[in-house]
C-alpha positions in Angstrom: 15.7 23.8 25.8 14.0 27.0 26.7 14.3 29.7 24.0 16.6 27.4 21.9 15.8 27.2 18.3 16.3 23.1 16.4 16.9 22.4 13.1 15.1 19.2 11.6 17.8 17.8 10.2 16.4 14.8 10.7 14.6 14.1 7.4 17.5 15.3 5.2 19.4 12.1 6.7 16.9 9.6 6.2 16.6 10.8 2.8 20.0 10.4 2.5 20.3 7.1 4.0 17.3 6.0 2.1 19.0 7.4 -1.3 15.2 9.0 -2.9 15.6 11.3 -5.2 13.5 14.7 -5.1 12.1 16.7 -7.8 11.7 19.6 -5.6 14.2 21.2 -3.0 12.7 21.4 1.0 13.5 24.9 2.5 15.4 24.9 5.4 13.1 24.8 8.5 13.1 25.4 12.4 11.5 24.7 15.3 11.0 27.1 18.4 11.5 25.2 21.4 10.0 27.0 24.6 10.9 25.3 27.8 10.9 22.1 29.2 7.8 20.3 28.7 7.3 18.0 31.9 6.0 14.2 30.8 2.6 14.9 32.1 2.4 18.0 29.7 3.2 15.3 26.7 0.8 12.7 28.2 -1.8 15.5 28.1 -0.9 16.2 24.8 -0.9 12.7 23.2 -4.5 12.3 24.7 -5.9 15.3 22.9 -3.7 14.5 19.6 -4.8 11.5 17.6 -7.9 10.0 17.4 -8.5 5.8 17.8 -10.2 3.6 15.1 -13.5 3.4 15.9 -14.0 -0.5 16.1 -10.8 -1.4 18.4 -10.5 1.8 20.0 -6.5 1.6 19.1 -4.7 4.3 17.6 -4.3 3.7 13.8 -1.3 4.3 11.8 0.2 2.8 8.4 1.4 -0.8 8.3 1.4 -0.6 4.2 4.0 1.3 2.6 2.4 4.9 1.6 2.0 5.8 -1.8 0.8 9.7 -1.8 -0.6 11.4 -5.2 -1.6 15.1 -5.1 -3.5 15.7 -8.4 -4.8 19.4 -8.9 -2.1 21.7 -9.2 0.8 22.5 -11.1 3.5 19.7 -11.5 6.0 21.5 -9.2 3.7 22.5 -6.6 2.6 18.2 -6.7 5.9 17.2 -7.1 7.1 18.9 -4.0 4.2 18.1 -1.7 4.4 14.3 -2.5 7.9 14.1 -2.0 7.4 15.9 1.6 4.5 13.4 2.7 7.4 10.9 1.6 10.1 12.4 3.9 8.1 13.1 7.2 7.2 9.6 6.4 10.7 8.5 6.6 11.4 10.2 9.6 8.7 9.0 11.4 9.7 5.3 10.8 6.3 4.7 8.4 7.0 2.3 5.4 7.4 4.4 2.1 6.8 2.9 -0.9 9.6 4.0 -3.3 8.5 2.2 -6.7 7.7 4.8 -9.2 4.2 3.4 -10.1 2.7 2.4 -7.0 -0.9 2.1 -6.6 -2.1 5.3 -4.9 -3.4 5.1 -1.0 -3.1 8.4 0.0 -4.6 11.0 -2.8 -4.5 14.6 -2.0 -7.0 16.3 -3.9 -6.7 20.4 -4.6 -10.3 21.5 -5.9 -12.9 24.7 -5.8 -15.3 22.2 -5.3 -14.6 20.3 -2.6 -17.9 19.8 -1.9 -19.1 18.0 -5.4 -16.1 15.8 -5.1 -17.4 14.5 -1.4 -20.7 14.3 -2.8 -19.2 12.1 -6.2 -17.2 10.0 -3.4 -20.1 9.4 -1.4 -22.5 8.0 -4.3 -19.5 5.8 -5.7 -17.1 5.1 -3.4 -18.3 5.1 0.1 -15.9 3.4 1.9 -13.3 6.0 1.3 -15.5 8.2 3.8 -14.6 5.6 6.9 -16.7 4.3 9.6 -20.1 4.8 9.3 -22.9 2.8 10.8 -26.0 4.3 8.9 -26.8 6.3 5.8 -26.7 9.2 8.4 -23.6 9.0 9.2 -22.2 8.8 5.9 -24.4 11.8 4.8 -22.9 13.8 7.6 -18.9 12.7 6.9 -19.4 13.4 3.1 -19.9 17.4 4.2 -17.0 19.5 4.4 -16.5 21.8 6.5 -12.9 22.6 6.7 -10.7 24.3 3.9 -8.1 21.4 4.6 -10.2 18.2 5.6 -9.4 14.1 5.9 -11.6 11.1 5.6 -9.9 7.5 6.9 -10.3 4.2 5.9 -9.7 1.9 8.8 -8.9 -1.6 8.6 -8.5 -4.0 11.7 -5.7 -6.6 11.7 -5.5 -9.7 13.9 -2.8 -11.5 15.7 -2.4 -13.7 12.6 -2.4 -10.7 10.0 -5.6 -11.0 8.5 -6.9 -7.6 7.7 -10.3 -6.5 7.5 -11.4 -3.5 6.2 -13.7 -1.3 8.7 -17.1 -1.2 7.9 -20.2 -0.4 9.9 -22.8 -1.7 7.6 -23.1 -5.2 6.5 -21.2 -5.8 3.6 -21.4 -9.7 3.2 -23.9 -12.5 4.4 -22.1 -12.0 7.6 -21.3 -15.0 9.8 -23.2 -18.5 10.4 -22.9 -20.4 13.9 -23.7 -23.5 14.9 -27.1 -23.2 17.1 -26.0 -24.2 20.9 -29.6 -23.4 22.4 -31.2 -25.8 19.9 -33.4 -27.5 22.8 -34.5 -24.0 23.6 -36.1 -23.4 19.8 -38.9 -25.5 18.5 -39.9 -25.0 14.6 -43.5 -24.6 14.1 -43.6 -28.5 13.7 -42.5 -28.7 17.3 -39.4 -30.4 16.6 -36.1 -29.2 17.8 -34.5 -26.2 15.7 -31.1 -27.0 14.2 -30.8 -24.2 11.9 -27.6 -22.3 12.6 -28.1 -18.9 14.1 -26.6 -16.0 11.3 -25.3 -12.9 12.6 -25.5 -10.5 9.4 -23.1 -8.0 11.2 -20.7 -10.2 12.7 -16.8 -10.4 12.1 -14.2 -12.2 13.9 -10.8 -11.7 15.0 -8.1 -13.7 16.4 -6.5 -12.6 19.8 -4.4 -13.7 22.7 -6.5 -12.9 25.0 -4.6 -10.4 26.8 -5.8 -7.2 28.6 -2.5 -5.2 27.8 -1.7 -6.6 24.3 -4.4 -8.9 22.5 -2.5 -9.0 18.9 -5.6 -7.0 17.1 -4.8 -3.5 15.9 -5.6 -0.8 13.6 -4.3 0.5 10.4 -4.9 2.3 7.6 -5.9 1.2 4.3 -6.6 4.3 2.5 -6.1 8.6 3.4 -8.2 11.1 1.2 -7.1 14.5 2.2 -9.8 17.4 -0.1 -8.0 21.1 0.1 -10.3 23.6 -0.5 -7.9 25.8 -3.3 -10.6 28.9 -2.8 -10.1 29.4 0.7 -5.9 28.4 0.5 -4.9 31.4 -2.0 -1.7 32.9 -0.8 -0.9 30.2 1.6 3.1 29.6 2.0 4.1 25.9 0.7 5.9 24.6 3.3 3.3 25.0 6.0 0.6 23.5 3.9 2.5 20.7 2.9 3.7 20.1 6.5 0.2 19.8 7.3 -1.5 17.4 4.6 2.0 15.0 5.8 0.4 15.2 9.4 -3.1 14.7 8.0 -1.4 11.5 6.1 0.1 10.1 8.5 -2.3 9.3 11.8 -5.9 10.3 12.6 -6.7 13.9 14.4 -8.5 14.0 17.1 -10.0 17.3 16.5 -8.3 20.7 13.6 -10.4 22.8 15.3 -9.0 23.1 18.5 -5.4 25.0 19.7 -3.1 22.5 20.6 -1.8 22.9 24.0 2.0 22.5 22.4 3.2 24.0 19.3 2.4 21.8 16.5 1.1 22.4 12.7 -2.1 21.2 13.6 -2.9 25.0 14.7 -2.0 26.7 11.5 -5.7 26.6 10.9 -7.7 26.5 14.3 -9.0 30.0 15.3 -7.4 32.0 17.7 -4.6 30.1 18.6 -1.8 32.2 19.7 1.2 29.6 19.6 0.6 28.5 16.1 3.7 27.2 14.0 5.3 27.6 10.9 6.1 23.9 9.9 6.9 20.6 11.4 7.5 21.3 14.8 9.5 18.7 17.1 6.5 17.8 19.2 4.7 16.8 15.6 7.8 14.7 14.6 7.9 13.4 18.2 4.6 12.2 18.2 4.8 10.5 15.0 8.2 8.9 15.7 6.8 7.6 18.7 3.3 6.7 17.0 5.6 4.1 14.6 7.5 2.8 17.4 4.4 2.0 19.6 3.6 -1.7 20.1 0.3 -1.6 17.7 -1.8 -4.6 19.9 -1.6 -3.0 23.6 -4.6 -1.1 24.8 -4.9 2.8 24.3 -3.9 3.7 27.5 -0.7 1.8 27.3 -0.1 3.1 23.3 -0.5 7.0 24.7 1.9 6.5 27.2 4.4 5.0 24.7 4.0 8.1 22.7 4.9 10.3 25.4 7.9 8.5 26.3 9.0 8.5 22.8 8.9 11.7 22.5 10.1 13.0 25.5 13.2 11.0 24.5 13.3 12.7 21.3 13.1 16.5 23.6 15.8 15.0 25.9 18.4 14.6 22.8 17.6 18.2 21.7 18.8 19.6 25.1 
């Protein structure tokens, strides 16, 4: 592969073979390829990518089909954005949802005040901001501090499918048990008490059991991706829209820092030197192997099905 220059072609079939229609046409785009990148290198990679869901420590990605909006510029620019969250979509094996009025789950939100909207979103809709276990936390993940920046709503499903929205503050009256150390507990009477213990924070989930693959997983129930329009002025479509699609579509582990391979994600982190132009093959790799993973095994065992993905997606490249 070294010095050898791939088209993604990829997309352009699925959109084909999934017959959407587009309201904007996708420049062509390539991918630089240099040199064979060993498995460990991808494993390494994979590690430092993504970022698990904070209550079962699983990598999260979309289980519902996506529905992306852009509101805040002009129709063409939205137009073309939403359709090119749709297609990376397709070609990373996510569920689209191809109904013309879907209900929104991903909004993409140009503004020169990024900050006021964060501020609105964290009075009156809170649980778009993600995990957060104390009015702290939520203070600190209503701040923005990147021109391009995502907040995630989790939710954890069970072996059975029941889905649960993640929340680290008690949103309900919890759950009730029956009290097993009743002979233990004596009421001020000095009779035994039989009240049932309540345990405001509590949820439950139903597993197998297993160390490699319990049946619980993460998803996602809702993306809000804020671009700051005062700091983007002059930015080329393409690699902006390639980069919200990334932000849409699984959980960063950190925008700040220079990926080791080239990948969107350094378009914006300082002083990278191997930043990329669009949608590079280690991106759609990772993605493709992100929606092949089995979603209950543990996050060692979810990384390491990543890497393999993609190093099968490198190998047909060669």
């Amino acid at each position: 592969m070294s010095g050898k220059t791939v088209r993604l072609f990829t997309v352009s079939v699925l959109l084909m073979a999934g017959a959407m229609r587009t309201s904007a046409q996708t420049p062509s785009e390539n991918v630089t390829v240099t040199g064979t990148k060993s498995r460990e290198v991808l494993g390494t990679f994979t590690k430092a990518f993504a970022s698990p869901a904070k209550l079962t420590g699983k990598i999260a990605r979309w289980e519902r089909r996506v529905c992306p909006v852009v509101v805040g510029q002009n129709p063409n620019f939205t137009a073309f954005i939403t359709q090119r969250v749709k297609y990376i979509a397709l070609a990373a094996g996510a569920p689209v949802n191809t109904e013309v009025s879907c209900t929104p789950n991903i909004e993409i939100v140009f503004t020169t005040t990024p900050q006021a909207l964060m501020d609105n979103v964290r009075k009156n809709n809170f649980v778009y901001l993600g995990y957060a276990t104390s009015t702290a936390q939520l203070d600190a993940l209503a701040t923005v501090t990147r021109p391009i920046q995502a907040w995630y709503t989790t939710e954890t499903v069970d072996r059975d499918g029941m889905r649960r929205i993640d929340r680290g503050r008690p949103m309900g009256p919890g759950i009730a048990m029956s009290n097993f150390n009743a002979d233990a507990f004596v009421t001020e009477g000095g009779g035994p008490n039989i009240d049932p213990v309540t345990m405001p924070d509590a949820t439950y989930a139903r597993s197998s059991g297993s160390h490699i693959d319990n049946g619980i997983h993460s998803a996602f129930n809702h993306i809000l991706i804020v671009v700051d329009s005062t700091k983007l002025a002059g930015q080329t479509v393409v690699p902006l829209a390639d980069y919200i699609s990334l932000l849409a579509l699984t959980q960063l582990n950190s925008l700040d820092v220079c990926q080791q391979l080239p990948s969107i994600v350094n378009l914006l982190a300082a002083g990278c030197d191997h930043a990329a132009d669009g949608l590079t093959l280690f991106d759609l790799g990772y993605l493709q192997g992100l929606y092949k993973m089995s979603a209950g095994r543990n996050l060692v065992l979810q990384r390491n099905e990543i890497a393999d993905a993609m190093a099968e997606t490198l190998a047909k490249v060669k």
